[in-house]
C-alpha positions as MATLAB code, in Angstrom:
seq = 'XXXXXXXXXXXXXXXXXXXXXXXXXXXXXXXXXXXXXXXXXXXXXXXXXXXXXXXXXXXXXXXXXXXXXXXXXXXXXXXXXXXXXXXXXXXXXXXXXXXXXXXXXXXXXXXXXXXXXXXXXXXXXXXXXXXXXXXXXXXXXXXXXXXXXXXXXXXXXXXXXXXXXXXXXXXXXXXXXXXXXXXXXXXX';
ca = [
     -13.099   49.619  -52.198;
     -14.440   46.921  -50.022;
     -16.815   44.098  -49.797;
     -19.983   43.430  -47.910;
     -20.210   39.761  -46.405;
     -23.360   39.269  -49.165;
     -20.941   40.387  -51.890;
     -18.718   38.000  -50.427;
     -20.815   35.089  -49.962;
     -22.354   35.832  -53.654;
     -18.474   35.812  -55.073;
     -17.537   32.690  -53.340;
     -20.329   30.460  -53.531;
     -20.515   30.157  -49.812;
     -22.782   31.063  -47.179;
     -23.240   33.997  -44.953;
     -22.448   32.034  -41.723;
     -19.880   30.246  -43.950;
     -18.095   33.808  -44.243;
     -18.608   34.721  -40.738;
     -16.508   31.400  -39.619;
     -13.872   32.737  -41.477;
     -13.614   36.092  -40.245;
     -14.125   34.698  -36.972;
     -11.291   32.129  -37.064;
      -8.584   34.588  -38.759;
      -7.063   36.265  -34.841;
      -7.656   39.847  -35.390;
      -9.193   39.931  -38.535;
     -12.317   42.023  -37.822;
     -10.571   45.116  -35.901;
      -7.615   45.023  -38.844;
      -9.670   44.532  -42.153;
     -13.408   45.322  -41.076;
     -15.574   48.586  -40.577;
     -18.948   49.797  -40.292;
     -20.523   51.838  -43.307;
     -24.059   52.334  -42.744;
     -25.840   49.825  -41.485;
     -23.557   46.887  -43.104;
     -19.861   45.494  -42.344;
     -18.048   45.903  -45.307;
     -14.606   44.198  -45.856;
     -11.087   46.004  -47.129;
      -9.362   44.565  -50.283;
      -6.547   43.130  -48.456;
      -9.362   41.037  -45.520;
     -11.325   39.811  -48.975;
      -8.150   38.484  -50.471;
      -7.282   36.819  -46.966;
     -10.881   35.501  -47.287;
     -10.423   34.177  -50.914;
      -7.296   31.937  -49.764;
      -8.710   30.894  -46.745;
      -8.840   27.512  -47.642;
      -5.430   27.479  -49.088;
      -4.056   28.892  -45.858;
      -6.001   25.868  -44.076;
      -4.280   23.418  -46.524;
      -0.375   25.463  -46.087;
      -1.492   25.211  -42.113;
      -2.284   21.696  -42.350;
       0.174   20.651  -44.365;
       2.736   22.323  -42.223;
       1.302   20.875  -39.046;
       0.986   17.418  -40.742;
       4.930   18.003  -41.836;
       5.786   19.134  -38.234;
       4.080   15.799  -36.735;
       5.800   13.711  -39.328;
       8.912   15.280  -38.472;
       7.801   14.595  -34.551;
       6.791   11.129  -35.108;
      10.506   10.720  -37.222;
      11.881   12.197  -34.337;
      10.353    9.943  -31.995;
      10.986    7.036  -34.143;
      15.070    7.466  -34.156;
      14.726    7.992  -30.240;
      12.803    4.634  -30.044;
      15.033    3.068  -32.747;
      18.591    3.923  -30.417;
      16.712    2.915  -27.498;
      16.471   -0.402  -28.928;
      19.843   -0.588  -29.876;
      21.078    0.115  -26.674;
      18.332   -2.478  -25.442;
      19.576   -5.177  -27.840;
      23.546   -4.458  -26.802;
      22.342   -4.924  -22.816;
      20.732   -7.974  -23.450;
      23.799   -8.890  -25.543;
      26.022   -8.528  -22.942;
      23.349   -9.896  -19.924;
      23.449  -13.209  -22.299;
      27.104  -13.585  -22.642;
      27.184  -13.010  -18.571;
      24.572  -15.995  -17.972;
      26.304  -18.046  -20.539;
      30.255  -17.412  -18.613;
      28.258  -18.092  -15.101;
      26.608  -21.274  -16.762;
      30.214  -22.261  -17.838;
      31.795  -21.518  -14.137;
      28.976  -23.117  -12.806;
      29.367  -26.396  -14.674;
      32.885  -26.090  -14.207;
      33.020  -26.139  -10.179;
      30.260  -28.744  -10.468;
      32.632  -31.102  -11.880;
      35.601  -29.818   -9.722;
      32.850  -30.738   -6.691;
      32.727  -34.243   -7.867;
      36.311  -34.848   -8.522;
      36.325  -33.568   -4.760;
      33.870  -35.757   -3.776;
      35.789  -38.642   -5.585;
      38.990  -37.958   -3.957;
      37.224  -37.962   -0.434;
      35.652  -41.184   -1.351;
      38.952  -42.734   -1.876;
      40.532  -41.405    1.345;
      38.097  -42.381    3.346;
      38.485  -45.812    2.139;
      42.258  -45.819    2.854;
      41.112  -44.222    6.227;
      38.503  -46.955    7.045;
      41.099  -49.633    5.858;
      44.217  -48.329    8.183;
      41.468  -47.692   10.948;
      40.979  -51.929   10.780;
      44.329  -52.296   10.489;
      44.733  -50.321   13.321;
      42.058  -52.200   15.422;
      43.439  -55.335   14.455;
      46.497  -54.655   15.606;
      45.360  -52.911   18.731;
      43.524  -55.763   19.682;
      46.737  -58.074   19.195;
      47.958  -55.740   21.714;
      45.425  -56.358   24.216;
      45.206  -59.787   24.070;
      49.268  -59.995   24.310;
      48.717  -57.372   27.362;
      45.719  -59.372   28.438;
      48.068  -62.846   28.293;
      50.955  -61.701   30.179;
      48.360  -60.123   32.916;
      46.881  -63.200   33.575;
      50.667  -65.088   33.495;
      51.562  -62.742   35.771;
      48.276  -62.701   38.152;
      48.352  -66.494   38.041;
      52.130  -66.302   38.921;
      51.313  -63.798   41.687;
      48.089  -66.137   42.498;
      50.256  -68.858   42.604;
      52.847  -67.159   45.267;
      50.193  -65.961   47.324;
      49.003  -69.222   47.427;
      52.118  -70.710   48.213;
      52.224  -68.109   51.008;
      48.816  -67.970   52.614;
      47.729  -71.402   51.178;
      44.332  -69.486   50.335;
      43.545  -66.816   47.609;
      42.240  -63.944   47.841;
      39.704  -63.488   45.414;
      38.252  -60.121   46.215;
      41.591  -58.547   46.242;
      42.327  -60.719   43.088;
      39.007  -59.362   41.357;
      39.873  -55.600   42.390;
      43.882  -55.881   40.241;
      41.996  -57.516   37.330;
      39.293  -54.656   37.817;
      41.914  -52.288   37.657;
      44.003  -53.749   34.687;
      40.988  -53.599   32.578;
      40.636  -49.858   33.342;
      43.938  -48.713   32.624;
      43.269  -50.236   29.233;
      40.832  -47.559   27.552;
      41.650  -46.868   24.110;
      42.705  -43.647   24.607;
      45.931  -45.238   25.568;
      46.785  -46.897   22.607;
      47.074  -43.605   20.979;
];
């Protein structure tokens, strides 16, 4: 035999409205365990002993959902916990990268100055057989210059002896031309 929601309400120390909640939150509670005698809802055995352990059905339901989000959040947690592994392994191997580029880095610097070094010193044998060069080269030209004017004077000289006058435009125009034949170009 069944209950009325009074009966109900009486029994469990709870309130009318309190019981309605209930039967209102269980899905399909009222067409399963309810039906109309007379003028008042009355309850079977097997809806009143849902209604009785109501609130240890909440507790199993929250307890179970708390479980499930512990077992999410656990869940989530290893996924976060690998993902930092993995993170910590890239930047592992991003740091051992820098440091070998650091190392090749410092390592052509001082190649570039050994370099640098050895062009210094070259250059210095350059400049120094460059002088020697000119210094030579300028013996040259003033042997080359020397026996020009010997042999203009000498040619001077038998003009001279042959006209009696010299010609001095003519004479200006050979010396003219010696000089020009005498670029440094030559020398080479």
């Amino acid at each position: 035999m069944g209950k009325t929601i009074r009966q109900l309400s009486e029994e469990l120390q709870l309130s009318k409205q309190a019981i309605n909640q209930r039967i209102s939150s269980i899905k399909g509670f009222r067409s399963k365990h309810t039906h109309k005698v007379k003028n008042h809802l009355e309850i079977d055995d097997q809806g009143v002993k849902m209604l009785v352990n109501f609130d240890k059905q909440k507790r199993q339901e929250r307890q179970v959902k708390n479980d499930n989000h512990d077992k999410r959040e656990t869940n989530i947690n290893n996924v976060l916990l690998k993902q930092l592994d993995v993170k910590d392994q890239q930047i592992s191997k991003l740091q051992k990268s820098l440091d070998q580029q650091q190392q090749l880095q410092l390592a052509t610097l001082a190649e570039n100055r050994q370099l640098k070094g050895h062009i210094q010193e070259l250059n210095g044998l350059l400049e120094s057989s460059n002088s020697t060069q000119k210094r030579q080269l300028t013996k040259k030209n003033d042997n080359l210059s020397n026996s020009d004017n010997s042999s203009y004077i000498n040619k001077k000289n038998d003009k001279k002896n042959k006209n009696g006058v010299a010609d001095t435009d003519e004479n200006q125009k050979k010396i003219h031309k010696n000089k020009t034949k005498k670029s440094w170009w030559h020398f080479w």
